[in-house]
C-alpha positions as CSV (number, residue, x, y, z in Angstrom):
1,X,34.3,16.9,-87.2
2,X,33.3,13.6,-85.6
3,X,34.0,15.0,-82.1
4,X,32.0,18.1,-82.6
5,X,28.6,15.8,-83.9
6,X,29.0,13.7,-80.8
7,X,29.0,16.9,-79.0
8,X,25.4,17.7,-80.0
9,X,24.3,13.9,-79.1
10,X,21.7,13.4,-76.7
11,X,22.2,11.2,-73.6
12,X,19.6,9.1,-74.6
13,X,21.1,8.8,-78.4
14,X,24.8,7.6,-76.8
15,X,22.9,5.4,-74.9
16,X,21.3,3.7,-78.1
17,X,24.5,3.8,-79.6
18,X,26.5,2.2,-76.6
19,X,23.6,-1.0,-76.7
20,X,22.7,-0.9,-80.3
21,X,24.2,-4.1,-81.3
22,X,21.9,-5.9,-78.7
23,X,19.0,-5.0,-80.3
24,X,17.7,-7.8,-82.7
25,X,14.2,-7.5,-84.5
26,X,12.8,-10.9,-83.0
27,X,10.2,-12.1,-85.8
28,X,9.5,-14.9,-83.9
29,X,7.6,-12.8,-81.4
30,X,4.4,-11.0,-82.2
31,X,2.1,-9.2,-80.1
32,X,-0.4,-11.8,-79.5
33,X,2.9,-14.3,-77.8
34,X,4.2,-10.6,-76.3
35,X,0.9,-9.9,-74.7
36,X,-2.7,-11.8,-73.2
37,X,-4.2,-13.3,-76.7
38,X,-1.8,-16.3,-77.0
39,X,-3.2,-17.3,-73.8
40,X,-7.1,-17.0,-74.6
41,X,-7.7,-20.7,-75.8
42,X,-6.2,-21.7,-71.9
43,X,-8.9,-22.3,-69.8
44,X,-7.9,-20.0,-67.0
45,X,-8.2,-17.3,-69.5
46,X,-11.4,-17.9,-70.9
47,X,-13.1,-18.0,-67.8
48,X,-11.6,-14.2,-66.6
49,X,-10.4,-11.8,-69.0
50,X,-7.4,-10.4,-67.6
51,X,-5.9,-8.3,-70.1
52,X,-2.2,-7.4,-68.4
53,X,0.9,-9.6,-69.1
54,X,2.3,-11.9,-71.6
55,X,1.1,-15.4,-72.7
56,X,2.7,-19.4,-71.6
57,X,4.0,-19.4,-74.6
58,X,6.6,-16.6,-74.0
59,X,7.5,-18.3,-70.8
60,X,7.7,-21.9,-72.2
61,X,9.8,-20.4,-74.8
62,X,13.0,-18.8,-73.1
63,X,12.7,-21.5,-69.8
64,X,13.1,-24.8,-72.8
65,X,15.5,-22.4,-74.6
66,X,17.9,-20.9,-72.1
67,X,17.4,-23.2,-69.0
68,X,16.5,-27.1,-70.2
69,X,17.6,-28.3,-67.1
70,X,14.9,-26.5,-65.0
71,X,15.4,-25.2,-62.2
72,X,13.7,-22.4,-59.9
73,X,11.9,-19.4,-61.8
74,X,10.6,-16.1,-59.9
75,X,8.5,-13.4,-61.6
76,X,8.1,-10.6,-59.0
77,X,4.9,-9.0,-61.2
78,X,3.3,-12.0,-61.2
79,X,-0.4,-11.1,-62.1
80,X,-2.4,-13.6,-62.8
81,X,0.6,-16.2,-62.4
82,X,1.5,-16.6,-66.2
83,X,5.0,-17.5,-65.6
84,X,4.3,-19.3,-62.3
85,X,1.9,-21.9,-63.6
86,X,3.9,-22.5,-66.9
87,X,6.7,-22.7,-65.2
88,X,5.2,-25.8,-63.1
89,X,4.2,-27.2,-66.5
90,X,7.7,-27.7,-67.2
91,X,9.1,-28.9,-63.8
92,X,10.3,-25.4,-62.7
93,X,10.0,-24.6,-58.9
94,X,7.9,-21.5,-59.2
95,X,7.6,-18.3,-57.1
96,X,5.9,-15.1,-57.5
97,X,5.1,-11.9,-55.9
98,X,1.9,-10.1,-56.8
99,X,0.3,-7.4,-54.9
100,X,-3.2,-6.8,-56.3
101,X,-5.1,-9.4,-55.1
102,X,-7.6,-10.1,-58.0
103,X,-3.8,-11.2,-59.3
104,X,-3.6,-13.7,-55.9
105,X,-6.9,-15.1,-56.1
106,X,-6.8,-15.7,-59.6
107,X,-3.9,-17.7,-58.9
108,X,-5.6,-19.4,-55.7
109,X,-8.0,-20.8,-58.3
110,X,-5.6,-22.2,-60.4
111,X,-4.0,-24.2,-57.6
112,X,-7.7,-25.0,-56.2
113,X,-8.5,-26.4,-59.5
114,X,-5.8,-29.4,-59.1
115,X,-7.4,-30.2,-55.6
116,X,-11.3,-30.3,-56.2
117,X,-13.3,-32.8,-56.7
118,X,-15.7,-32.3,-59.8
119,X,-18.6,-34.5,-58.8
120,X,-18.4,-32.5,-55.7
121,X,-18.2,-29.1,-57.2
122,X,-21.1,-30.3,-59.8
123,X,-23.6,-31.4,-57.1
124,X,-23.5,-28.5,-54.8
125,X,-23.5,-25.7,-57.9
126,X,-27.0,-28.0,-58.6
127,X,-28.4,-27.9,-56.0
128,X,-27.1,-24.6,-54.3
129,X,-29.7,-22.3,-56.5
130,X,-32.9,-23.4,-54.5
131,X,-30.8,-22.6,-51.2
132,X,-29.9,-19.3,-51.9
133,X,-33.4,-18.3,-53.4
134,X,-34.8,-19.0,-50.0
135,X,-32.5,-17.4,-48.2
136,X,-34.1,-15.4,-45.6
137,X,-31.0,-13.5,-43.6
138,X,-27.5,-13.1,-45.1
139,X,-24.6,-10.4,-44.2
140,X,-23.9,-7.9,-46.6
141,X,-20.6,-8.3,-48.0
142,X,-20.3,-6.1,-51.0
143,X,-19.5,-2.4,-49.6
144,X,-19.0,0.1,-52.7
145,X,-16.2,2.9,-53.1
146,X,-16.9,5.7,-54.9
147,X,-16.4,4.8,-58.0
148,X,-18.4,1.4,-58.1
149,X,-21.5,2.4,-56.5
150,X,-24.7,1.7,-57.8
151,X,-22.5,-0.5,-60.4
152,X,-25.3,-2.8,-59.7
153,X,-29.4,-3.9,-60.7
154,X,-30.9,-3.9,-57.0
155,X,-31.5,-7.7,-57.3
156,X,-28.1,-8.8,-58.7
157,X,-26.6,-6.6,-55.8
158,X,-29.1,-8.6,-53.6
159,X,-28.7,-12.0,-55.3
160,X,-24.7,-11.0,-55.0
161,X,-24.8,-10.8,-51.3
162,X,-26.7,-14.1,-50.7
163,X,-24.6,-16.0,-53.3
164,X,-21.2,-14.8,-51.0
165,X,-23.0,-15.8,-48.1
166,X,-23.7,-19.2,-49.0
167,X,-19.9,-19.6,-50.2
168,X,-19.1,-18.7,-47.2
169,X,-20.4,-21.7,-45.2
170,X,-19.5,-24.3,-47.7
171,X,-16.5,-26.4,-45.5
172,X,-15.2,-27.7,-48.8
173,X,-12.1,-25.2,-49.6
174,X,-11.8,-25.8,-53.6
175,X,-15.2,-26.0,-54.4
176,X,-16.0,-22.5,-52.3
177,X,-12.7,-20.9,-54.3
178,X,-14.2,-21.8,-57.7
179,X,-17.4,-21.2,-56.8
180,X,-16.7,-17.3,-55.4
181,X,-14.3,-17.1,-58.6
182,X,-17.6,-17.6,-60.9
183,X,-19.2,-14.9,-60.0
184,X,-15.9,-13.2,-60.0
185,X,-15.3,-13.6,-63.2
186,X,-19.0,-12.0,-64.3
187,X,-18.9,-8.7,-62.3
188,X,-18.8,-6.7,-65.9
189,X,-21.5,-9.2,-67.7
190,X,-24.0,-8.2,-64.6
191,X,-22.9,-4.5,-64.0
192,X,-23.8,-1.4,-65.5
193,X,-20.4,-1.1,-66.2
194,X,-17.7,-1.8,-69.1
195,X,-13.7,-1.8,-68.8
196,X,-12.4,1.1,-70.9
197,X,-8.7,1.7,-70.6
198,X,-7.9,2.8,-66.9
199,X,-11.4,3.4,-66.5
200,X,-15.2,1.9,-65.9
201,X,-17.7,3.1,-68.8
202,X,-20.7,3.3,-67.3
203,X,-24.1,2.3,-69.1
204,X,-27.3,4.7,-69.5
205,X,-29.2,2.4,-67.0
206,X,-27.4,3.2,-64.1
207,X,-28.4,5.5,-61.2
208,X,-25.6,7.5,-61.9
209,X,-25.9,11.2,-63.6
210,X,-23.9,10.4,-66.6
211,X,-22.3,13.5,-69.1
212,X,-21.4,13.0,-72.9
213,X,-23.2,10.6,-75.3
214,X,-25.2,8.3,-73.8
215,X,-23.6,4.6,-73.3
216,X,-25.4,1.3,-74.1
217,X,-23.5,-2.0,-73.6
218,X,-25.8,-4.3,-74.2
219,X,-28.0,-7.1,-72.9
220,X,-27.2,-7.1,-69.0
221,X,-27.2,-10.5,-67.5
222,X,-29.3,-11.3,-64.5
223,X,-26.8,-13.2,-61.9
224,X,-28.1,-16.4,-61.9
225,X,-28.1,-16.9,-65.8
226,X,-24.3,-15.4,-65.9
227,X,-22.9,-17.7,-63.1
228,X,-24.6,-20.6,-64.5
229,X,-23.3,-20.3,-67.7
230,X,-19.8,-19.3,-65.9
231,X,-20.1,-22.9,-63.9
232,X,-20.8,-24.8,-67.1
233,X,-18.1,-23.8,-68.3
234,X,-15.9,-24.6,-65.5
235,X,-17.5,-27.6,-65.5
236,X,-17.0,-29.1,-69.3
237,X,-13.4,-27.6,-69.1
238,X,-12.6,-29.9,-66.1
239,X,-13.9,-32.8,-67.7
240,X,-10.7,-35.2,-68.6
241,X,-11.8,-36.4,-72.1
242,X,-12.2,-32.6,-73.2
243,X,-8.8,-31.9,-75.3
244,X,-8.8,-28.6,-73.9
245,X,-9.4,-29.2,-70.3
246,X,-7.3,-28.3,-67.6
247,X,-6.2,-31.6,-67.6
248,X,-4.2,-30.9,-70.8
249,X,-2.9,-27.9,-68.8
250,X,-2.3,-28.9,-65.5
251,X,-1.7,-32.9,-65.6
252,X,1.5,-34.1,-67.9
253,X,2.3,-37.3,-66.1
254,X,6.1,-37.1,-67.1
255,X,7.4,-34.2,-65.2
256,X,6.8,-33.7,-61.7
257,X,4.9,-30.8,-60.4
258,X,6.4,-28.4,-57.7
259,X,4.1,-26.5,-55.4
260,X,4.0,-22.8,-56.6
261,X,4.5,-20.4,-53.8
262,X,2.8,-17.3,-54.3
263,X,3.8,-14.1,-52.0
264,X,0.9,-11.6,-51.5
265,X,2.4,-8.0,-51.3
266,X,4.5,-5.2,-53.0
267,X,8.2,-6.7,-54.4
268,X,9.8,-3.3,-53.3
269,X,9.0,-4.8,-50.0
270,X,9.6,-8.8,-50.4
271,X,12.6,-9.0,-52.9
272,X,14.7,-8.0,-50.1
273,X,13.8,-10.5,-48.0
274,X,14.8,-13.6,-50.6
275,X,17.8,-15.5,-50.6
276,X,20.9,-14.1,-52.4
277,X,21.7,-16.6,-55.6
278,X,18.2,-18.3,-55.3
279,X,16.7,-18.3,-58.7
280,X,17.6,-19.5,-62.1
281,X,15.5,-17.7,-63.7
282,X,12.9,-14.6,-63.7
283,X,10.3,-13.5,-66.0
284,X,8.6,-10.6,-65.6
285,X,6.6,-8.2,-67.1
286,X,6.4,-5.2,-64.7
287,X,3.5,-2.2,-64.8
288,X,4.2,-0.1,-68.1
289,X,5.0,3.7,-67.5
290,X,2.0,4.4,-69.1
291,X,-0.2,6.1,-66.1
292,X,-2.4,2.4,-66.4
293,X,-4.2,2.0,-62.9
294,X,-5.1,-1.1,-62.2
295,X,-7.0,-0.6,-58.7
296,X,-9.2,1.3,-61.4
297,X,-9.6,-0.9,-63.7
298,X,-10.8,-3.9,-61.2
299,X,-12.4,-2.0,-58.7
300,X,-15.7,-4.0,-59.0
301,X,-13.4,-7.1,-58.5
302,X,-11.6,-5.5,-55.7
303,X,-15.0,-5.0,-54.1
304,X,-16.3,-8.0,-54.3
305,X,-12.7,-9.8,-53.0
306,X,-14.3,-7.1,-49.6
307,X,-11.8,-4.3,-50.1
308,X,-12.6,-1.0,-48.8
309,X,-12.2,2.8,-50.1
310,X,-8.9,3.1,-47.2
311,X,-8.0,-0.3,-48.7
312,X,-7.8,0.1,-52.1
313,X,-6.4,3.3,-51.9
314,X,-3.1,2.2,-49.8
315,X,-3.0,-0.5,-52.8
316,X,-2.9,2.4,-55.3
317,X,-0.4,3.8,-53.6
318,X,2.1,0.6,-53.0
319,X,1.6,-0.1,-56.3
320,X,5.3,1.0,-58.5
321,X,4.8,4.4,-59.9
322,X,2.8,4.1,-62.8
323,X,-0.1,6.7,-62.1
324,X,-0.2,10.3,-61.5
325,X,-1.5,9.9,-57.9
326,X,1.4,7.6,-56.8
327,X,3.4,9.8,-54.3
328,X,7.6,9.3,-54.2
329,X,8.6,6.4,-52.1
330,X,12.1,7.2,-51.4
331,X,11.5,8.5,-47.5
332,X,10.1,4.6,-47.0
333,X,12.3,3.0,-49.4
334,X,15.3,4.5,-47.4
335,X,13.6,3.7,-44.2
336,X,12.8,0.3,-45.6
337,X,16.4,-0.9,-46.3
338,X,17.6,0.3,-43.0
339,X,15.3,-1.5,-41.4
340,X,16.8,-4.3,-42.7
341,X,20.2,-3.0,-42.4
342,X,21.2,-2.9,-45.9
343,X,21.8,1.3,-45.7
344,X,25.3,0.8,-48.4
345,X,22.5,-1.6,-51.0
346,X,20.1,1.7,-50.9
347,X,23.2,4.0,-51.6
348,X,24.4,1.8,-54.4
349,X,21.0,2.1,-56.3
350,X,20.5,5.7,-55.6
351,X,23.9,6.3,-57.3
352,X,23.2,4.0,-59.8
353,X,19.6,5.9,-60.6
354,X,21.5,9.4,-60.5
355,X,24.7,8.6,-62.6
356,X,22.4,7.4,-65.2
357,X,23.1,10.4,-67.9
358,X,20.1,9.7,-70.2
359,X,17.6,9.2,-67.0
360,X,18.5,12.5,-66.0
361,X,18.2,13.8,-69.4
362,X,14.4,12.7,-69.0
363,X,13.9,13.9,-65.9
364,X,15.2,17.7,-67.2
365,X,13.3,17.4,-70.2
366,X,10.1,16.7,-68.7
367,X,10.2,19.1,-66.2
368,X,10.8,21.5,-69.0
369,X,7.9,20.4,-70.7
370,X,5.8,20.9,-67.3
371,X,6.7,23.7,-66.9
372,X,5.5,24.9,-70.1
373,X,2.5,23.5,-69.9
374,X,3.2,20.7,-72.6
375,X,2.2,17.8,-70.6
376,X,-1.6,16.6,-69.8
377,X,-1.0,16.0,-66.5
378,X,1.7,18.4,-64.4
379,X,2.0,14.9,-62.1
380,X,3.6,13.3,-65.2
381,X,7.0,14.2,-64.6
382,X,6.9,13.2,-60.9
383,X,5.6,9.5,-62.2
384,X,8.5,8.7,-64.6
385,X,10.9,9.7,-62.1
386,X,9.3,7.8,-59.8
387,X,8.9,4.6,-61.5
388,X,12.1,4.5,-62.5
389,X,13.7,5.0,-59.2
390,X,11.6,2.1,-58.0
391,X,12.4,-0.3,-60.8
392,X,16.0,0.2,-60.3
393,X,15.8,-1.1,-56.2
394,X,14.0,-3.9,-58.5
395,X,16.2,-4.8,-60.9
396,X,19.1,-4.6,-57.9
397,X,17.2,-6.7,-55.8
398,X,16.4,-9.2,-58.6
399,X,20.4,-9.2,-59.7
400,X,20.9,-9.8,-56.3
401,X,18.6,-13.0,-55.8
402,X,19.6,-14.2,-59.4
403,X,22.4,-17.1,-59.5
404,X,25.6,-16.6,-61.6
405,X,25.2,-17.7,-65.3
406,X,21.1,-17.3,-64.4
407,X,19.0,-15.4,-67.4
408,X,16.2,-12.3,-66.6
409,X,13.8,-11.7,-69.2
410,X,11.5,-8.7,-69.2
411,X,8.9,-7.4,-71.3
412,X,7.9,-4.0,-71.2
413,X,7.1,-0.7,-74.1
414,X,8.8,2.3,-74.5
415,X,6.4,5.2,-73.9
416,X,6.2,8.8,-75.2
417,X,5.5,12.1,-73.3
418,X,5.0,15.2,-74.5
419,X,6.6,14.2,-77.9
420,X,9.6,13.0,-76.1
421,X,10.3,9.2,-76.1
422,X,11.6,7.3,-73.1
423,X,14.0,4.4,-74.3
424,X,12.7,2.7,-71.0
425,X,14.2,-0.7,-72.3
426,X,17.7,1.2,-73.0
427,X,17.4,3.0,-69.5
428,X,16.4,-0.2,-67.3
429,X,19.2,-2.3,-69.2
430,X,21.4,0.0,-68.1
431,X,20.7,0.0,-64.3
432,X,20.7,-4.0,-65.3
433,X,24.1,-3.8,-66.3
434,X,25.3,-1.9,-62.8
435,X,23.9,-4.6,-60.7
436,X,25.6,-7.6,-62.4
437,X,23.7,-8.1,-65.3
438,X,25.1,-8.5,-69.2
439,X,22.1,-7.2,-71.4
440,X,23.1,-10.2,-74.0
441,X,19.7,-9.1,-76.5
442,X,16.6,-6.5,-76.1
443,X,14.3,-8.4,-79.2
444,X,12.5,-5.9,-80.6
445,X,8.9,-6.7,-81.7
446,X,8.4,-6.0,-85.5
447,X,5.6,-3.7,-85.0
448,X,5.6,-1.1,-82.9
449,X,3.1,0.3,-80.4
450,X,1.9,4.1,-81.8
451,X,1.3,7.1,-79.4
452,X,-2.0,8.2,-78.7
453,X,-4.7,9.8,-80.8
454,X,-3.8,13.4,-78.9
455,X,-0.1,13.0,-79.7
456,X,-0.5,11.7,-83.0
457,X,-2.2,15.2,-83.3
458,X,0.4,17.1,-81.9
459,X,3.8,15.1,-82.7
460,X,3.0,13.4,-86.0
461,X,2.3,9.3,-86.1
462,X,5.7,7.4,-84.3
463,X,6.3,4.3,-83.0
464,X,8.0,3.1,-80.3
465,X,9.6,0.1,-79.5
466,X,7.6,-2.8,-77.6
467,X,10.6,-5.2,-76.4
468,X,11.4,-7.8,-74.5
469,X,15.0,-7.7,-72.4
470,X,17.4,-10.8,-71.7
471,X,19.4,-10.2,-69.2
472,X,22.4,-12.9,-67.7
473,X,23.8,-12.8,-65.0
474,X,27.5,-12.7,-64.9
């Protein structure tokens, strides 16, 4: 009788069963540590809202718990540099790979903010106002895509220009980071525009022809009043005696810092060219499967960093599969790995991806589904496949680069299409386990995330699991 049940058992159901046992209910890790909040009362985090990752806490946590000793700590999604600047806190020699460069220079702040010199910083944000009100001739260097033209008041675009400009020719490196990261860090506050989801809401104000109800977001801030305010608080954050400065964050006399080294560029591309057995350590939190596109989501920021329609389009498209307009990458991943002579490694993790039972099982059903029209998007199915394909050379590569006895943690959620989950943290532990990896615990948040409003409609409220993955290397 037992043999027949098993018989009607999903892949993905004998996978749960085969890795049931690692999964612990971790009480000791809410949302807020899991995601952005724990980090808002950091400076860093109050000056730029940058909603994707997890929080120091969560990395302080597993480096003091698992690795005392310290060591060196990678995180090849490194966003914002969560993992790489907590790391430093504790002595860790940190690394990181990030590829959308609001990510990079959000991190080039953070290491300009240990170099600058504050009197300096506060005397020319005085008296650089007056100069850049009389400025007669400047360079444009704002030049819109599609989807952030006219995101703009003709005077902040104006004032915008002038202000980049006069950044431009200040010699003092520090002070001109943090002083192109203020207005940075206001593009929303002065725009017509709001962050919602994957997309820019656009106010009733704007040039643009707008459809649907009519948005208002507010009081729109002129430039100079939003930067201002931006600078002060720069400014009272750096001060020493604050007991939330950067200071607190930055400067513990005890432990010596290390340098972070921060790679700009795609990990499919620069994991293969680390060292084998480098790192202690990596924490990660990679883009969810979720269809989440970030080059959406900060184009005004890409913009201003001087990125181009051609530009931020190749970005969308090195990004790991996590859209519907990514296109596969298996020609140039294959093309990639021979360059580098490592033909057998790309062999290895295409078997891996295809003898994976309840990956394939997805794959079927949700071509199924597309082709009965159950899914939003007929891309859908082409994404998952893809971003899991992708994430396995990733999780070989960082097996590879991972010392013996060394610890991986990764957060990421499980996501839901067309009614059908995807145990992504089952089906990623399981490549993890091909490449080297024991999957000693996936701690499993006590709340859930739920799917959306138009598959609660269709499928009936469920919850699935958001978790975070510990991996060791053997």
């Amino acid at each position: 009788m037992f043999k027949e049940v098993e018989l009607f058992k999903s892949e993905r159901e004998k996978l749960f069963d085969r890795l049931a046992d690692r999964l612990e209910t971790a009480y000791n890790l809410n949302r807020k540590v899991v995601s952005f909040q724990a980090n808002k009362e950091e400076p860093i985090y109050r000056w730029f809202k940058y909603k994707e990752g997890f929080s120091s806490a969560l990395v302080k946590y597993f480096l003091s718990e698992y690795a005392p000793d310290g060591g060196k700590v990678l995180d090849p999604f490194a966003g914002v540099g969560t993992t790489l600047f907590a790391g430093q806190e504790l002595g860790w020699e940190s690394h990181g790979i990030e590829l959308l460069p609001v990510g990079t220079f959000v991190m080039q702040t953070r290491q300009a903010i240990s170099e600058i010199q504050v009197d300096e910083f506060r005397a020319i944000s005085k008296k650089m106002w007056n100069e850049i009100s009389t400025m007669r001739k400047w360079n444009n260097y704002i030049h819109h895509i599609s989807i952030t033209k006219d995101a703009f008041p003709d005077d902040t675009e104006e004032y915008l220009n002038k202000y980049l400009a006069y950044c431009s020719q200040i010699n003092d490196k520090p002070v001109q980071t943090i002083l192109k990261f203020a207005a940075f860090a206001v593009l929303e506050e002065i725009s017509y525009t709001r962050k919602d989801g994957q997309y820019l809401r656009w106010d009733y104000r704007c040039k643009r022809e707008l459809s649907g109800k009519p948005f208002d977001k507010g009081k729109i801030l002129s430039f100079e009043d939003a930067v201002k305010v931006k600078i002060n608080q720069i400014l009272q954050d750096l001060q020493p005696n604050q007991s939330s400065s950067l200071f607190d964050q930055f400067e513990n006399i005890s432990i010596e810092k290390k340098p972070v080294n921060i790679i700009e560029g795609t990990c499919l591309e620069e994991l293969p060219k680390l060292e084998s057995d480098f790192f202690d350590f990596i924490i990660t939190s990679p883009p969810y499967c979720n269809r989440y596109d970030y080059t959406r989501t900060y184009a005004l920021e890409l913009v201003y960093l001087g990125y181009d329609h051609e530009q931020v389009k190749n970005l969308r498209q090195s990004m790991l599969s996590c859209t519907v307009e990514n296109k596969d990458k298996i020609e140039y991943l294959e093309n990639l790995y021979s360059s580098i002579n490592q033909k057998e490694a790309f062999e290895k993790v295409i078997k891996s991806y295809q003898n994976s039972d309840a990956m394939m099982e997805v794959n079927t059903i949700l071509d199924e589904l597309n082709k009965r029209g159950k899914l939003n998007n007929n891309n859908i199915a082409r994404m998952v496949k893809n971003y899991f394909l992708e994430l396995c050379f990733v999780i070989y590569e960082m097996a590879r680069v991972t010392k013996s006895g060394g610890y991986c943690v990764m957060v990421n959620d499980n996501v839901r299409y067309g009614g059908e989950e995807i145990p992504v943290d089952l089906i990623l532990s399981d490549f993890a386990e091909n490449f080297g990896f024991n999957i000693n615990k996936i701690f499993v948040l006590p709340k859930g995330k739920g799917n959306s409003s138009q598959q609660m409609g269709n499928y009936g409220r469920t919850e699935v699991r958001k978790c975070v993955y510990l991996w060791q290397k053997k």
